[in-house]
C-alpha positions in Angstrom: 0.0 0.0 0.0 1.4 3.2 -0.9 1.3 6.2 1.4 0.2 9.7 0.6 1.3 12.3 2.3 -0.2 16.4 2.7 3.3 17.2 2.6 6.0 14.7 0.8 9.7 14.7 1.8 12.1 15.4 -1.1 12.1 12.1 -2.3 8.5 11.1 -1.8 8.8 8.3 1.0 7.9 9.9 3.7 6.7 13.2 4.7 8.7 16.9 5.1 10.5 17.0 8.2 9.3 19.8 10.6 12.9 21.1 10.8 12.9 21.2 6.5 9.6 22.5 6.6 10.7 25.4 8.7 14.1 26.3 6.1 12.1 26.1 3.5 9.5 28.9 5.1 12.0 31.4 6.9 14.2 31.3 3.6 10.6 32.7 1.9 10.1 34.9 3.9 13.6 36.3 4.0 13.1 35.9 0.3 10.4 38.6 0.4 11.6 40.6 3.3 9.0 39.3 5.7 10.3 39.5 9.2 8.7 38.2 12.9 7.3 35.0 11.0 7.8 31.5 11.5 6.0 28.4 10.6 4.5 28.7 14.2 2.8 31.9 12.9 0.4 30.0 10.7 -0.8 27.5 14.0 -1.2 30.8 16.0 -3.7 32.2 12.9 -5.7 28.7 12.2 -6.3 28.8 15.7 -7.5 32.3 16.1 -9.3 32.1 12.9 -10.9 28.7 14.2 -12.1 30.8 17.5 -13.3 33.9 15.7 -15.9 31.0 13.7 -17.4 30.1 16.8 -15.5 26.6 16.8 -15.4 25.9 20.6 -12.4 26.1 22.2 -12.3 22.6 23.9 -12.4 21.2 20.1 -9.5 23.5 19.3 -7.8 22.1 22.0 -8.2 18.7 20.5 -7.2 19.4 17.1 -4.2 21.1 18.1 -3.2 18.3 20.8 -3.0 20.9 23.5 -3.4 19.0 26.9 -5.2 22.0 29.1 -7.0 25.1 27.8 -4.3 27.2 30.0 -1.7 25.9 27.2 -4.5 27.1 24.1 -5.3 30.3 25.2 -1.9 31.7 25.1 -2.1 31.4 21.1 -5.3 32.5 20.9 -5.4 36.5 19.9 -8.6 38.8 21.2 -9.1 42.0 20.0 -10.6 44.7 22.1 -13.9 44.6 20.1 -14.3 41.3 20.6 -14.2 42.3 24.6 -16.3 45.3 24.0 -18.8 43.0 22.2 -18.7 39.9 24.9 -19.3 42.7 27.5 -22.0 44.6 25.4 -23.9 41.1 25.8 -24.2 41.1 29.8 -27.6 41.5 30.8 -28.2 42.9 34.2 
C-alpha cells in the first residue's frame, strides 16, 4: 500500500521533516523581506481564525493536541472589540 502524504519529503517516502519545513519557510520569507514569522505563525492564525468562527475552544484544544485550555489560550489573539462585544452582551 502506498502512502500519501499532505506534505512529501524530497524524495517522496515519507513526509517533510518539521525542521525542513521550517528552512524552507524562513528562507521565503527572507526571500520577500518578511520578518517576525515563522511556521509557528500559521498555527497561531488557524487557531484564532478557528475561534473567531465560533468553533469551541475545547475542540480547538483537541485538534491542536493541546493538553489543558491554559496551554490554548496563550495562542489565541482577542481584540478589544471582541471584549467590548462579549461585554455589550451582559444583561443585568
Amino acid at each position: 500500500m502506498t502512502r500519501t502524504y499532505l506534505f512529501p519529503g524530497r524524495h517522496g517516502r515519507s513526509y517533510i521533516r518539521v525542521s525542513s519545513a521550517d528552512r524552507i519557510l524562513r528562507q521565503a520569507f527572507a526571500r520577500v523581506g518578511l520578518e517576525g514569522f515563522s511556521n509557528h505563525s500559521f498555527r497561531r492564525t488557524a487557531l484564532t481564525r478557528m475561534h473567531n468562527a465560533g468553533v469551541p475552544t475545547k475542540h480547538i484544544q483537541r485538534i491542536l493536541g493541546h493538553r489543558t485550555l491554559a496551554a490554548l489560550s496563550g495562542y489565541l489573539e482577542v481584540t478589544d472589540e471582541q471584549v467590548e462585544g462579549a461585554i455589550a452582551k451582559l444583561v443585568f
